[in-house]
C-alpha positions as CSV (number, residue, x, y, z in Angstrom):
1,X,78.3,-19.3,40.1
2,X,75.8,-16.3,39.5
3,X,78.1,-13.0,38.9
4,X,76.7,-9.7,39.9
5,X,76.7,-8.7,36.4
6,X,74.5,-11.3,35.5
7,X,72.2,-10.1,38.3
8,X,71.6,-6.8,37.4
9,X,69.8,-6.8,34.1
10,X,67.4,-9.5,35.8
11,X,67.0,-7.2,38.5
12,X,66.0,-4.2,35.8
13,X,64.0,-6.4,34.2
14,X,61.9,-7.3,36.9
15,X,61.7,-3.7,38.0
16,X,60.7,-3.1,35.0
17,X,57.6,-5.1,34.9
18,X,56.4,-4.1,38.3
19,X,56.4,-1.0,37.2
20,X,54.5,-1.7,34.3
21,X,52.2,-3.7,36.1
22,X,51.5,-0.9,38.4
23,X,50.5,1.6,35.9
24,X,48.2,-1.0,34.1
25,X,46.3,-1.7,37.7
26,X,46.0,2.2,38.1
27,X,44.6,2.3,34.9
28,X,42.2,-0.5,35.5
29,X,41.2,0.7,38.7
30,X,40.3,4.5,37.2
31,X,38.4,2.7,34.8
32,X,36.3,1.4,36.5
33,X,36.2,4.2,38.7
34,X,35.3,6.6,35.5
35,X,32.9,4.1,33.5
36,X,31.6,2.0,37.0
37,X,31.9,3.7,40.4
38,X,31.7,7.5,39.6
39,X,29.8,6.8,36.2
40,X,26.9,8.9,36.9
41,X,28.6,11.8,38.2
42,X,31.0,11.8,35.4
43,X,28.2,11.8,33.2
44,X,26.6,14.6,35.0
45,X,30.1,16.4,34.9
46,X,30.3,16.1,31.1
47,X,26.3,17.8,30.8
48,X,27.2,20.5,33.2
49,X,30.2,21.2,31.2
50,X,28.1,20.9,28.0
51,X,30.2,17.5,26.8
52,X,26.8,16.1,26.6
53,X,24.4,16.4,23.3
54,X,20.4,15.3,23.2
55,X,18.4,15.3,20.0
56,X,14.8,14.4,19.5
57,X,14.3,11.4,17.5
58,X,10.7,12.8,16.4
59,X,8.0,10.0,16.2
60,X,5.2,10.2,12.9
61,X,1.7,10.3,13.7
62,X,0.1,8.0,12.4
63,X,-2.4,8.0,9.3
64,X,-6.3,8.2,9.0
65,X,-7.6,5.5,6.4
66,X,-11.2,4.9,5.2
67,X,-12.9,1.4,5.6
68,X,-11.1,0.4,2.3
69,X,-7.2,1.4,3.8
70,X,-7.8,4.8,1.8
71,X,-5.5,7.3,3.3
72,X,-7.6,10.4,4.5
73,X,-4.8,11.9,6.8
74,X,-0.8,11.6,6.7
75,X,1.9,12.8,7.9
76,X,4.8,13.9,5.6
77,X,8.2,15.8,6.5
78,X,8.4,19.3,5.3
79,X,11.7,21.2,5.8
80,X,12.9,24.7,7.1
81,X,15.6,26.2,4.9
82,X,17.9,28.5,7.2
83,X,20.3,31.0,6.1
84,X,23.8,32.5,8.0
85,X,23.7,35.6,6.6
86,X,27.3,36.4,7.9
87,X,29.0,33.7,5.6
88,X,26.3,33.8,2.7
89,X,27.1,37.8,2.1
90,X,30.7,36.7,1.8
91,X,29.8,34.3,-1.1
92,X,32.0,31.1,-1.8
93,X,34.6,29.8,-3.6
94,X,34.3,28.6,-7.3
95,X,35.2,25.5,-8.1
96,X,36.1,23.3,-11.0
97,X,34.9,19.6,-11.5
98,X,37.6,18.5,-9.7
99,X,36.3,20.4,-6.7
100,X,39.8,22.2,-7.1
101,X,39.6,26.3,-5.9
102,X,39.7,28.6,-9.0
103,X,41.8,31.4,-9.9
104,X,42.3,34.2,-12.2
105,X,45.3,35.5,-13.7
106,X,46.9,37.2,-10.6
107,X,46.3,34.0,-8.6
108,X,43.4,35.1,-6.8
109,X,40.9,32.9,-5.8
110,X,37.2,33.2,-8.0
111,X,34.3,34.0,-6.1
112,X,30.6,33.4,-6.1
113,X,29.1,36.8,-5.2
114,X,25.8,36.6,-2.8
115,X,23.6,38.2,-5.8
116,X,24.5,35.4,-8.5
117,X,23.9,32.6,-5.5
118,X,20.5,34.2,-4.9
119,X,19.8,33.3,-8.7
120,X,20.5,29.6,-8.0
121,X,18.2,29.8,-4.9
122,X,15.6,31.3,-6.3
123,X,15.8,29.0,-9.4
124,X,14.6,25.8,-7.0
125,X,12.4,27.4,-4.8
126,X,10.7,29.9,-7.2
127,X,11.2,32.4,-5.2
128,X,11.7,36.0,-6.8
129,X,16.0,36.2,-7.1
130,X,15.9,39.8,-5.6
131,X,13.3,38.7,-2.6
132,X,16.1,35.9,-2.0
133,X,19.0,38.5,-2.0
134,X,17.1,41.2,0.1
135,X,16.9,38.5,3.1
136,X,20.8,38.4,3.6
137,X,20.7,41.8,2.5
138,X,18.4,43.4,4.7
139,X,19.7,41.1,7.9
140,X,23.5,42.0,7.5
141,X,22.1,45.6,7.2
142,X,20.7,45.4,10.7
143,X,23.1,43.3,12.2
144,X,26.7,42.5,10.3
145,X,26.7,39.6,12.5
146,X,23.7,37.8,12.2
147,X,24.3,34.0,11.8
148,X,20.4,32.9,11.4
149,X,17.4,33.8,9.5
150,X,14.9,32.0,7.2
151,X,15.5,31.2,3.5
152,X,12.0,29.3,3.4
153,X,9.6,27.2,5.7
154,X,7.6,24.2,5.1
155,X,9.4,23.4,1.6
156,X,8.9,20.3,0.1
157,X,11.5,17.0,0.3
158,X,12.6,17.6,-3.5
159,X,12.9,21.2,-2.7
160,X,15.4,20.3,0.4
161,X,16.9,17.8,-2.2
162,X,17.9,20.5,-5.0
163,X,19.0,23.4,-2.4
164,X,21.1,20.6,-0.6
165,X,22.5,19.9,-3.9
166,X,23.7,23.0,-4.6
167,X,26.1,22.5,-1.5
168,X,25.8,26.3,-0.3
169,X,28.0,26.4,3.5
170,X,25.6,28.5,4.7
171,X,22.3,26.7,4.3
172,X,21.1,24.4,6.8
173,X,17.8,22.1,7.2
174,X,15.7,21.9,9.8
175,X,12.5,18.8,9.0
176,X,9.3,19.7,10.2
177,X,6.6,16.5,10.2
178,X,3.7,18.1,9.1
179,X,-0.1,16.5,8.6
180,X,-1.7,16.7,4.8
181,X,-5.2,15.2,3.3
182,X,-4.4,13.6,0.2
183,X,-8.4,13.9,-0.5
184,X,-9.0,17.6,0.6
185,X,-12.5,18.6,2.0
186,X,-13.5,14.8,1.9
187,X,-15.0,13.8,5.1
188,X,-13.2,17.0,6.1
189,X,-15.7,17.8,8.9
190,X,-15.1,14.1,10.5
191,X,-11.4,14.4,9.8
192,X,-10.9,17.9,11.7
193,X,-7.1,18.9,11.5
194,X,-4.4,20.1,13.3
195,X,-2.3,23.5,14.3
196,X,1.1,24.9,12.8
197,X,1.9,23.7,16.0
198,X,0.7,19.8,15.0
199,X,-2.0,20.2,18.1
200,X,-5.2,18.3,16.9
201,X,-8.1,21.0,17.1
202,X,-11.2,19.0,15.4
203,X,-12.6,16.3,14.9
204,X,-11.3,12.5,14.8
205,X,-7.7,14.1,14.6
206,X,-8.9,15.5,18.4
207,X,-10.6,12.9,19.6
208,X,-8.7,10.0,18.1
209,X,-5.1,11.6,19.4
210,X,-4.4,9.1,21.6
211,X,-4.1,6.4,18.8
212,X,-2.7,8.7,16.5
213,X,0.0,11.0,18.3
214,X,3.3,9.6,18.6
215,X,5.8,9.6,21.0
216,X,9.3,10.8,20.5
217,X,12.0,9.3,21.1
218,X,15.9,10.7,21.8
219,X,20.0,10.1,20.8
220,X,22.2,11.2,23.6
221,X,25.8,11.3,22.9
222,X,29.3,12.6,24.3
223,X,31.3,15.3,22.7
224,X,35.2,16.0,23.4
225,X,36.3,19.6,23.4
226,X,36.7,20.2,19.9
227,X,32.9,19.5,19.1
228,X,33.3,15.6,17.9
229,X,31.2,13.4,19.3
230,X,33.1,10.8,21.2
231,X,32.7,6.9,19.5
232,X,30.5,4.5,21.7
233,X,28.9,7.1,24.1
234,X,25.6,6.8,22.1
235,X,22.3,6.0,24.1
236,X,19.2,6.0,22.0
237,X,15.4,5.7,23.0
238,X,13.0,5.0,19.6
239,X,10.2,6.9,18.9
240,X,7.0,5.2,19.0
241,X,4.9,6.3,15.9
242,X,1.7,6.7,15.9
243,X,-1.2,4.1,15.0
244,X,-3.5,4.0,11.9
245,X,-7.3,4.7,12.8
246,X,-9.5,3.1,10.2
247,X,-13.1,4.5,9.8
248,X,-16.2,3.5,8.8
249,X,-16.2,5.8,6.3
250,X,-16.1,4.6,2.5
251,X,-14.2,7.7,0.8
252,X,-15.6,7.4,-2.9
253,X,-19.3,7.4,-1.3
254,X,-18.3,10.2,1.0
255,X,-17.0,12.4,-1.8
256,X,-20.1,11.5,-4.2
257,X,-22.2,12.5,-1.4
258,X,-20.1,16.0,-0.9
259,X,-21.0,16.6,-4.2
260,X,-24.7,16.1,-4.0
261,X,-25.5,18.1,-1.0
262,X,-23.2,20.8,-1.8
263,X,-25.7,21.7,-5.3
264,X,-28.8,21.0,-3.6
265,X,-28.5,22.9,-0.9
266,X,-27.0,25.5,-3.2
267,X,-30.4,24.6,-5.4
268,X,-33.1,25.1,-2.3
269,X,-31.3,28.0,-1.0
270,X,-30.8,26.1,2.7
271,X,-28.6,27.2,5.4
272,X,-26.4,24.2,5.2
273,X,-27.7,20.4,4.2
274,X,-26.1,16.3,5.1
275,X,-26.7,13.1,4.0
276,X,-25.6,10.0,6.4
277,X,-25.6,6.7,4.6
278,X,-25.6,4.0,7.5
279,X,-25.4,0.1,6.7
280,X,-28.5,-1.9,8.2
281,X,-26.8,-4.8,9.2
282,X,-24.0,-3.5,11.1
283,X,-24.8,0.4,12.0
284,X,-21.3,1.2,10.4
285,X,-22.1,4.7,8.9
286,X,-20.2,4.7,5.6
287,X,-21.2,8.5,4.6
288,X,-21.6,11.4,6.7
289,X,-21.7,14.5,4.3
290,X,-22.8,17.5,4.5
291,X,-22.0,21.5,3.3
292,X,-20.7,23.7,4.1
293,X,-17.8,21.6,5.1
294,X,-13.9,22.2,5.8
295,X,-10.7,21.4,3.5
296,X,-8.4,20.0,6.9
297,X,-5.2,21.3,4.4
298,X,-6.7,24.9,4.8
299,X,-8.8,25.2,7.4
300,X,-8.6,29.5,7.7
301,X,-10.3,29.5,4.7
302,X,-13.6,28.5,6.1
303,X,-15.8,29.9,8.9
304,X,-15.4,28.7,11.9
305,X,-18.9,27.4,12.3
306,X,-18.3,24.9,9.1
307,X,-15.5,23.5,10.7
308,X,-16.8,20.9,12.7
309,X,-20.1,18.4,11.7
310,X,-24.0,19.9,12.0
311,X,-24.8,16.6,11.6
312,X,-23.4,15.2,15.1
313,X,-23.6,18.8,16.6
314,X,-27.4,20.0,15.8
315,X,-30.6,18.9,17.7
316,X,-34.1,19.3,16.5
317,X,-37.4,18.2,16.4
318,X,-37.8,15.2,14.2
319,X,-41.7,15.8,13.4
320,X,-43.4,13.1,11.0
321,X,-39.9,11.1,10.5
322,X,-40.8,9.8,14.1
323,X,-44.6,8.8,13.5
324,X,-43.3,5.7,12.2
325,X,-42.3,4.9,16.7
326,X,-45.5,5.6,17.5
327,X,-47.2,3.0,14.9
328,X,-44.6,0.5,16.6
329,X,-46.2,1.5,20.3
330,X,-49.5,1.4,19.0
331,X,-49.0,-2.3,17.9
332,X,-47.2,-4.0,20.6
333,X,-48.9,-1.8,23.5
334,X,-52.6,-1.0,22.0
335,X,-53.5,-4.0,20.1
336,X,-53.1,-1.6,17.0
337,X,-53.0,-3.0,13.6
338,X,-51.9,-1.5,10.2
339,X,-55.2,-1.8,9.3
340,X,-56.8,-0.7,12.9
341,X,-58.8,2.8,11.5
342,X,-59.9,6.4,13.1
343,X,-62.0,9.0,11.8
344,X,-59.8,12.0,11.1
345,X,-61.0,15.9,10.3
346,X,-57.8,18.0,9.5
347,X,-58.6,19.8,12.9
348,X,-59.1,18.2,16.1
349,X,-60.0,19.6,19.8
350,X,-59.3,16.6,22.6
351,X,-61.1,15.9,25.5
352,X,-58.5,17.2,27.4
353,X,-58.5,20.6,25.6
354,X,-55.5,20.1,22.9
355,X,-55.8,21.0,19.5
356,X,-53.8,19.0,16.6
357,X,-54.5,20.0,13.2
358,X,-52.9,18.5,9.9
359,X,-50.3,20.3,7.8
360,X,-53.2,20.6,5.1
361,X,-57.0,21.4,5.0
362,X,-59.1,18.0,4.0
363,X,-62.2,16.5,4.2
364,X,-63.1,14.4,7.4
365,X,-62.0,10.3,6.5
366,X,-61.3,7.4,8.2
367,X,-57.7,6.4,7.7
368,X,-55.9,3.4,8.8
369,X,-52.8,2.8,11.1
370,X,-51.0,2.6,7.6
371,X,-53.2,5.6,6.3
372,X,-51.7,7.8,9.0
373,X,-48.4,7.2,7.9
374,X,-49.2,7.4,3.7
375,X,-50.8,10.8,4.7
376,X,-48.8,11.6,7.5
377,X,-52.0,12.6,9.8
378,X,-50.9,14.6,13.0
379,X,-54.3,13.8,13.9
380,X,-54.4,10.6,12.8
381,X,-51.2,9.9,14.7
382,X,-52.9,11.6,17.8
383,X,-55.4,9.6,18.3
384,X,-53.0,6.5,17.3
385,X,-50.9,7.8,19.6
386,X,-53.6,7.8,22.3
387,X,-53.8,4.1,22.8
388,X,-51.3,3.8,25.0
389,X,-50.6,5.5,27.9
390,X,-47.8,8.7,28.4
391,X,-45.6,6.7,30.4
392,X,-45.1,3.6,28.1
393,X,-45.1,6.1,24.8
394,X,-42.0,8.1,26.6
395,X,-40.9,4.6,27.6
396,X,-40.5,3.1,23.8
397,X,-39.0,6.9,23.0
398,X,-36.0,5.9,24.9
399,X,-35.5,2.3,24.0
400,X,-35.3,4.5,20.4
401,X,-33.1,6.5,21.8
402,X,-34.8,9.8,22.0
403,X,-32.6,11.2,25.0
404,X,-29.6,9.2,24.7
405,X,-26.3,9.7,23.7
406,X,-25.9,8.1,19.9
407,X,-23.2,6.5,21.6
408,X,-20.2,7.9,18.6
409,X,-18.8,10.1,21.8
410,X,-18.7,13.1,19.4
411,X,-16.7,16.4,21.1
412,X,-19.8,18.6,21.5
413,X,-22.8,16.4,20.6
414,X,-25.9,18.0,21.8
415,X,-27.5,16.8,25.4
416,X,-30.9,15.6,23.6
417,X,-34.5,16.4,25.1
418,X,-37.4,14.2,26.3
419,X,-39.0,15.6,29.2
420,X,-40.6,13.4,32.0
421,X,-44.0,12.1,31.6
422,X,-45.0,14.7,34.9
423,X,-43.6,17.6,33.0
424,X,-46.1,17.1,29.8
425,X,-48.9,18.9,29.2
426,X,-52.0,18.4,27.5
427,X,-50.3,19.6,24.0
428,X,-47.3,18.0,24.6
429,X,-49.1,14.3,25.5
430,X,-50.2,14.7,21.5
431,X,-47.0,16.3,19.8
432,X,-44.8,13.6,20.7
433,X,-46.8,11.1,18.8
434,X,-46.0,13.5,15.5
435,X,-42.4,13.8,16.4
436,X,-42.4,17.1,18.3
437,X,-41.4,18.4,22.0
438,X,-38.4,16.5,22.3
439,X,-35.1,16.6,19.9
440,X,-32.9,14.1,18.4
441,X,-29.6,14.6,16.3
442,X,-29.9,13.2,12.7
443,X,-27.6,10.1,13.9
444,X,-30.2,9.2,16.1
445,X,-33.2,9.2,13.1
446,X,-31.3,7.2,10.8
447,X,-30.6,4.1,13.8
448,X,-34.3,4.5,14.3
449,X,-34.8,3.4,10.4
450,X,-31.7,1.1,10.8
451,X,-33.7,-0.5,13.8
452,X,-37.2,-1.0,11.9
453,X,-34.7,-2.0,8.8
454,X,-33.0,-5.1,10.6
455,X,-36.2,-6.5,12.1
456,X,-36.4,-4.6,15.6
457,X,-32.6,-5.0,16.7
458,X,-30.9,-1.7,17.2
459,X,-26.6,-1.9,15.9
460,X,-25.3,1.0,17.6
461,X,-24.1,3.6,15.2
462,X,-20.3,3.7,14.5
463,X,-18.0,5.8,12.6
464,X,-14.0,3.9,13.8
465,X,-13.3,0.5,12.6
466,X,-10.3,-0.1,15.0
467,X,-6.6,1.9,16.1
468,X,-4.0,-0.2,15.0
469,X,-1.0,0.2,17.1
470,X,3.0,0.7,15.7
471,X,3.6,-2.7,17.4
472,X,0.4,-4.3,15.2
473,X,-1.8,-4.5,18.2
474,X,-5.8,-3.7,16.8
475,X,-8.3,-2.0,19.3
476,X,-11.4,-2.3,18.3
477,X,-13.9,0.7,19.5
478,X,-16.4,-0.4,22.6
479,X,-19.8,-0.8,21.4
480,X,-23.0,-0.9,23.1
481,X,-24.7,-4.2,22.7
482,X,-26.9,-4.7,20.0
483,X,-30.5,-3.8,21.4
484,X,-34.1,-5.7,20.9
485,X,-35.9,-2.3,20.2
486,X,-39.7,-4.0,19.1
487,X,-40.6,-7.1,18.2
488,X,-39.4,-9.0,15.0
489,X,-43.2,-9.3,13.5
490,X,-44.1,-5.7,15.1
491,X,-40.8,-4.2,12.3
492,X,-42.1,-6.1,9.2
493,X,-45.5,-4.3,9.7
494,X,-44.1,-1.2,10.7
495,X,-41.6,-1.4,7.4
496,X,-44.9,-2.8,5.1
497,X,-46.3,0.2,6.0
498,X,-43.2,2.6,5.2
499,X,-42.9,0.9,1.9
500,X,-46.4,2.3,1.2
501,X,-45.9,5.3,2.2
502,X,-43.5,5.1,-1.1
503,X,-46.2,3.1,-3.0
504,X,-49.0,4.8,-2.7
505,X,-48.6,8.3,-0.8
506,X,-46.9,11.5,-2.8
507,X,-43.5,10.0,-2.5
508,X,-44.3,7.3,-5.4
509,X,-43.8,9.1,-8.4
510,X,-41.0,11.1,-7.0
511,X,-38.8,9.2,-5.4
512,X,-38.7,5.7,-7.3
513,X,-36.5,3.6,-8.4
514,X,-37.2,0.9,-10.8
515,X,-36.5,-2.6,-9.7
516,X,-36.4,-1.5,-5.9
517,X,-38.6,-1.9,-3.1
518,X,-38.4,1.1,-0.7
519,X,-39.5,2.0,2.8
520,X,-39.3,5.4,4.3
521,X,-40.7,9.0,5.8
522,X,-40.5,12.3,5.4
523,X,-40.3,15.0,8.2
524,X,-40.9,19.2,8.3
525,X,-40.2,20.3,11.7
526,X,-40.7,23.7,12.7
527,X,-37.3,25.6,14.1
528,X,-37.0,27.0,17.5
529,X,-36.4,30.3,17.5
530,X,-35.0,30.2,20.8
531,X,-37.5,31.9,22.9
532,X,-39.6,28.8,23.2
533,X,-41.3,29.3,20.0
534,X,-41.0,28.4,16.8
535,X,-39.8,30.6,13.5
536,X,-41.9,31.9,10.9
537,X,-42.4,29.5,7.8
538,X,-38.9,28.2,8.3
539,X,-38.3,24.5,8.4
540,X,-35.6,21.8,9.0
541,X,-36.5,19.4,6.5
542,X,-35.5,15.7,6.2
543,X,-36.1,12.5,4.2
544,X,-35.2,9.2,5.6
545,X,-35.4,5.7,4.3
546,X,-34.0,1.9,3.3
547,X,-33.9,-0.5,0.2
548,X,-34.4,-3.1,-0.7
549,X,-37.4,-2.8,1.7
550,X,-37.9,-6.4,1.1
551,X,-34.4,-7.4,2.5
552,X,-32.7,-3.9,3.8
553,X,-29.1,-2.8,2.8
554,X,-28.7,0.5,3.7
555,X,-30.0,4.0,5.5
556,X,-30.4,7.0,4.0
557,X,-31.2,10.1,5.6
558,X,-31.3,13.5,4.2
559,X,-31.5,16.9,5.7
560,X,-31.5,20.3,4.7
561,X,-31.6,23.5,7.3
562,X,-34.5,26.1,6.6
563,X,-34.7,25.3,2.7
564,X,-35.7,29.2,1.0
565,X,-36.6,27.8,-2.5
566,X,-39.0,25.2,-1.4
567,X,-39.7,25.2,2.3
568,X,-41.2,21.6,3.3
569,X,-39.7,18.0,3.2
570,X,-40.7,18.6,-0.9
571,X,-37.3,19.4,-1.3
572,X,-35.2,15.9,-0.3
573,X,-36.9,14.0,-2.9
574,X,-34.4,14.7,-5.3
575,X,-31.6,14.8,-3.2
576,X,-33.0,11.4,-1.5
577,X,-33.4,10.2,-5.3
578,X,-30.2,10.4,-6.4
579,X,-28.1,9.8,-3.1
580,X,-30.5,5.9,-2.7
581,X,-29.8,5.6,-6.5
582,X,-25.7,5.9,-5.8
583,X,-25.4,3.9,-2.8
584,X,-27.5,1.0,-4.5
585,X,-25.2,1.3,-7.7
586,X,-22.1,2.0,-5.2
587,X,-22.5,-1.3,-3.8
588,X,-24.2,-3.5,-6.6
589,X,-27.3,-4.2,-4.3
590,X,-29.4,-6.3,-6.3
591,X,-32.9,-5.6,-7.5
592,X,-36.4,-6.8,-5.5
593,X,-37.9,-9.9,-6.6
594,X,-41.2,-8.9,-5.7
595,X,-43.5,-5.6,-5.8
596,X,-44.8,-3.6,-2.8
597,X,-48.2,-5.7,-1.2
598,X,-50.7,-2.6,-0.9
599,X,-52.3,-1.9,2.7
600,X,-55.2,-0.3,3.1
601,X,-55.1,3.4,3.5
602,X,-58.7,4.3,4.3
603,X,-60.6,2.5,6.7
């Protein structure tokens, strides 16, 4: 029989529980009112009430390497070094090794003063000590309760390290990514650079940005009242980085190059000179140098029109460089040959009233097709020229790609000339067989040896290898097609015949180099003075050729912008010289088996 005492504590017991089991399903169910149901305006609660915290998780952009993985452009974290001058005037404790609090004989604690601190300061960032002081100095002067100024910007990571290490309470660190070229002012006016701000403002590092720039990413976390931040409320998105944009560009040939054209230009007393290197096979351009040029680390310290490139930037008239196109038309269009001949004075009035004369007085000879060239006749090249008819001469001008975009997409790259045939005029139907009234940029010259180079096909020019994404994905640049510019025999006599305008015009003994076959032109034009004439005696000069001629490597063009010291295309031979001479060394191009066959210059 079942007393009531028995009863009772069963009773409690079971009271007990349901009470206990009633608090437990509250909790439960405010849980998942708090973390489920209500979640999002909880969370909004807690930002309103500023429980909520959000830091930038700051993405790198990414680097800028040449054709060999060189790094031209990288990013690296620099730091801000921030004071509180309202704790840093009070100085700090000393300690012993033991990190225990020191003090003197009456028991009072040992202090730091601000001055001796400063020394320390100004030990690791070599700073003057009392230009360290005067900063807390001057601040608590103006306001006793300033908590923030600058000890230093930009420092270096070991700096950070050794001012960290001194563990100072009042200095804090603030990183800054910031971009540097490990190589300076090499292939500094490709490169271009970027703002204090870390804007891109030139250059590849403009144009290129969407590979490059990276995206940021962010931690967001709770905090309770007393500042802490609460375990588990963490929510981070990555930063993306940036990707790695390869060039063309071979960095030791770029920097040779730098060299070269900065002392001859210096040496012929031009406005500014560049070389462009381009390979045959592939119209990869594995030089572009050229003075005066920028250092991207320092760009304040030049002008602002050496900043960007003259050589994708300028126009001009090519002059004789292009004579070379209109022996191409002659062949395939007027049954030309290299040794098809015309009588030539050095003066010459047209049926149609024009007047051509050559650069220099000479007797009246008959010269060949190849004679033209070795002498570079405008009147020879007029009457040449003359063969075919306007239309199909402007015709083969564009399939060279006199008019055309180069196809790099350069920011700024000039909106080259060729007029209609209906808007030429009697002069104009003979100055565009001599490489005047239309322009080109020098890009556009050099893919017009490259073409005649690799047997008539046109590679178009490049300057990026490929982006290479954080996630390893490779974009490769969209190229045109390569183009059939002139037929495959119609190049081999076109290049016999550049190859003796080295053997046997004034080039020969200049220009040489032993053991190598060479093909190429040189070009005066005369600069517009932009009134539709021309300057003065003042010419933009340029020298353009390939080797081995006998199985083509590589491109090299050079230019030089009103030349003082010697005035015509005179002045690239040296610069020509010694730029051929490094690539073929550069690149351990082997020697000619063979010697130039000799064409007939006089008919």
């Amino acid at each position: 029989m079942t007393t009531r005492a028995t009863r009772s504590p069963r009773r409690r017991t079971v009271v007990a529980l349901g009470v206990v089991l009633v608090v437990l399903v509250a909790f439960v169910i405010r849980l998942v009112d708090i973390q489920i149901v209500n979640a999002s305006q909880h969370m909004t609660d807690a930002r309103d009430k500023g429980m909520e915290t959000t830091s930038k998780l700051a993405g790198t952009r990414g680097d800028i390497v040449d054709a060999n993985g060189t790094p031209l452009a990288s990013s690296i974290l620099l730091y801000d070094a921030q004071l509180d001058p309202m704790l840093a005037v009070e100085g700090i404790d000393e300690r012993d090794d033991s990190g225990a609090v020191v003090k003197d004989e009456n028991g009072d604690v040992v202090k730091i003063t601000w001055a001796e601190l400063a020394v320390r300061i100004a030990d690791v960032t070599g700073q003057d000590a009392e230009d360290v002081q005067s900063i807390v100095d001057d601040a608590i002067a103006a306001d006793p309760h300033d908590r923030f100024e600058y000890l230093d910007r930009y420092i270096s990571t070991s700096e950070f390290r050794a001012l960290a290490d001194l563990e100072l309470p009042f200095l804090t660190f603030r990183s800054n990514p910031s971009r540097t070229y490990p190589n300076g002012a090499v292939a500094g006016n490709l490169l271009g650079f970027v703002g204090s701000d870390g804007e891109p403002l030139e250059g590849f590092e403009e144009m290129q940005n969407s590979c490059l720039s990276a995206t940021d990413g962010s931690i967001r976390y709770q905090r309770g009242a007393d500042g802490v931040t609460i375990p588990g409320t963490a929510v981070e998105e990555p930063a993306v980085n940036g990707g790695t944009l390869q060039l063309t560009i071979d960095s030791d040939l770029q920097w040779y190059m730098q060299q070269l054209i900065a002392e001859e230009t210096d040496r012929y007393k031009a406005d500014w000179g560049g070389i462009i290197v381009m390979e045959t096979a592939t119209g990869k351009i594995r030089a572009m140098a050229e003075t005066p040029t920028v250092d991207p680390n320092d760009p304040g310290a030049s002008e602002p029109d050496d900043r960007g490139s003259r050589l994708l930037r300028f126009s001009y008239e090519p002059g004789s460089t292009f004579k070379p196109v209109t022996a191409a038309t002659a062949i395939e269009q007027g049954g030309a040959t290299p040794e098809t001949s015309v009588t030539v004075p050095d003066r010459m009035v047209f049926k149609n009233g024009a007047v051509i004369n050559d650069s220099e007085d000479h007797v009246t000879e008959d010269l060949t097709l190849t004679g033209g060239l070795v002498e570079s006749s405008n009147v020879a090249m007029s009457q040449f020229g003359a063969m075919v008819d306007a239309q199909t001469r402007y015709d083969y001008l564009q399939k060279f790609g006199v008019g055309q975009a180069s196809g790099l997409n350069w920011t700024g790259e000039p909106a080259t000339t060729l007029h209609p045939v209906d808007q030429w005029d009697n002069q104009t139907f003979y100055t565009t067989t001599f490489g005047q009234a239309f322009t080109v940029t020098a890009v556009q010259v050099a893919n017009v040896y490259q073409t005649f180079a690799n047997k008539g096909v046109r590679m178009p020019a490049s300057l990026v290898e490929s982006c290479t994404l954080a996630d390893g994905t490779v974009i490769e640049p969209d190229l045109a097609e390569p183009e059939r510019v002139i037929e495959e025999k119609t190049a081999e006599e076109v290049s016999l015949m550049l190859e003796n305008v080295f053997a046997q015009g004034t080039l020969a003994d200049d220009i040489a180099i032993d053991g190598y076959r060479m093909a190429g032109k040189t070009g005066t034009a005369q600069v517009s003075d932009g009134k539709g004439g021309y300057k003065p005696n003042l010419y933009f000069t340029s020298l353009v050729g390939y080797a081995p001629a006998d199985d083509p490597q590589y491109v090299v063009l050079t230019v030089f912008d009103e030349p003082k010291k010697q005035r015509m295309s005179s002045a690239n031979r040296s610069v020509f010289k010694k730029a051929m001479t490094q690539v073929l060394t550069h690149y351990r191009v082997m020697p000619s088996g063979s010697e130039t066959p000799l064409l007939p210059v006089n008919g």
